[in-house]
C-alpha positions as CSV (number, residue, x, y, z in Angstrom):
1,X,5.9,32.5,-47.7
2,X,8.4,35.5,-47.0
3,X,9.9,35.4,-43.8
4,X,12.9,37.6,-42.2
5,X,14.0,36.0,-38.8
6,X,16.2,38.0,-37.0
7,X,18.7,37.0,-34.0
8,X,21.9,38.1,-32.4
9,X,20.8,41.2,-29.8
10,X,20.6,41.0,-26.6
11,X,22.2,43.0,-23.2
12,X,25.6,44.4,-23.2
13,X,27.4,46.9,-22.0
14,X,28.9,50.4,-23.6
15,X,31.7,49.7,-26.0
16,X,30.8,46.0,-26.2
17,X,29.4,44.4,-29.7
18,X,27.1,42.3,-31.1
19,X,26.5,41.0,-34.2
20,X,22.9,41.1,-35.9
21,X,21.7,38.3,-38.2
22,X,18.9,38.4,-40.9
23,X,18.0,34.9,-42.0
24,X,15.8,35.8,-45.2
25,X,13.5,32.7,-47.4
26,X,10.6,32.8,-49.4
27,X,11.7,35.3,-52.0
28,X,14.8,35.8,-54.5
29,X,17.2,37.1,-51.6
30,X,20.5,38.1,-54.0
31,X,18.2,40.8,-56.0
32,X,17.0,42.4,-53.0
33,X,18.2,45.6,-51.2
34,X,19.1,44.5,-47.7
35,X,18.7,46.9,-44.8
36,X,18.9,47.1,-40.6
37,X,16.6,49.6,-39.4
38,X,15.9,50.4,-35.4
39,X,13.4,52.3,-33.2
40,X,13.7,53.3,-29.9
41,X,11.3,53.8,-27.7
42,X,9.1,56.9,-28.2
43,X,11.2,57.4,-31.3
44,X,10.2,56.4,-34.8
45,X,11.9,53.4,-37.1
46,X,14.9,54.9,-39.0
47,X,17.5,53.6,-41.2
48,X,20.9,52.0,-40.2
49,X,22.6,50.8,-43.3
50,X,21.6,49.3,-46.2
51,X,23.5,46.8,-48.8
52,X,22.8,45.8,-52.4
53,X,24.8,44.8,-55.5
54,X,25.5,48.9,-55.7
55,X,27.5,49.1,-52.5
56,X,26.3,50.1,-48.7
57,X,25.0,53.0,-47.2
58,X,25.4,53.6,-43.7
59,X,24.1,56.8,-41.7
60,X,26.1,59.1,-40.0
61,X,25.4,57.8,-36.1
62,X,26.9,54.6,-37.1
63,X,29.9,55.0,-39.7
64,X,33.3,53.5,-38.3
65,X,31.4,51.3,-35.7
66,X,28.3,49.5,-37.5
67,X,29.3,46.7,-40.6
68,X,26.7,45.7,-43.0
69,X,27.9,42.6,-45.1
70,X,25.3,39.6,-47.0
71,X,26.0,35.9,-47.7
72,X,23.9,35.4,-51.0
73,X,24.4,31.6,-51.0
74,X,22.8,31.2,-47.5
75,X,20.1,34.1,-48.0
76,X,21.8,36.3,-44.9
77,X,22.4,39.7,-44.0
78,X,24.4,40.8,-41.1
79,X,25.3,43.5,-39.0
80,X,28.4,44.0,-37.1
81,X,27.8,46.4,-34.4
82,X,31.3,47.6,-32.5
83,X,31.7,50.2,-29.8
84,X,28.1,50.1,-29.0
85,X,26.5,53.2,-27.1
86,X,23.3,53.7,-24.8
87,X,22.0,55.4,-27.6
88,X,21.9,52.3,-29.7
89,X,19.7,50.7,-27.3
90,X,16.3,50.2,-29.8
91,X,14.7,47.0,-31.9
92,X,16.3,46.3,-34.7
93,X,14.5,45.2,-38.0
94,X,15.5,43.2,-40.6
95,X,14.1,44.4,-44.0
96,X,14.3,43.5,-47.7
97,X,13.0,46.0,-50.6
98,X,13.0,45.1,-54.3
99,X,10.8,47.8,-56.2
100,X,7.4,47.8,-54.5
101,X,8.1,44.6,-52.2
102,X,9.0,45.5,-48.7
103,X,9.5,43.0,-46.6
104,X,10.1,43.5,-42.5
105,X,10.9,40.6,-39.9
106,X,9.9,40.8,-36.3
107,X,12.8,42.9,-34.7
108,X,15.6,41.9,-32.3
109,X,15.9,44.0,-29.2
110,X,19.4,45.5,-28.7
111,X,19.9,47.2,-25.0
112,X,23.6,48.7,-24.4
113,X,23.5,49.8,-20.7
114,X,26.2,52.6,-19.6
């Protein structure tokens, strides 16, 4: 059974950090791309960054303060938030894709107050 289990968000203030984790099982986690995606409210789900054997791909909002990283031996992804804005505030998804599998965990909520 494929599960993604998120953890790590919680209440902080602006220019605090936090650091996501993605605890992945059930499927072949090293071939997998790896990604953190969020949605705020009334907003739709949109990408963070992404990591796979070809590098990381981060979108503009976050370069310089979000880190993506994965620890293949214990099936993990990660993500390093610093400098954290009200605007990050939003539930953050864990998610794996390999070709048509698409794999989402639950979400973590993330709320940065100013």
């Amino acid at each position: 059974q494929v599960q993604l289990v998120e953890s790590g968000g919680g209440l902080v203030q602006a220019e605090a950090s936090l650091r996501l984790s993605c605890a992945a099982s059930g499927f072949t986690f090293s071939g997998y791309v790896m990604g953190w995606y969020r949605q705020a409210p009334g907003k739709g789900r949109e990408l963070v960054a992404s990591i796979s054997s070809g590098g990381t791909i981060y979108v503009d909002f976050v370069k310089n303060r979000f880190t993506i990283s994965r620890d293949n031996a214990k099936n993990t992804v990660y993500l390093q938030m610093n400098n954290l804005k009200p605007e990050d505030t939003a539930v953050y998804y864990c998610n794996a894709k390999l070709e048509l599998r698409d794999y989402w965990g639950q979400g973590t909520q993330v709320t940065v107050s100013s």
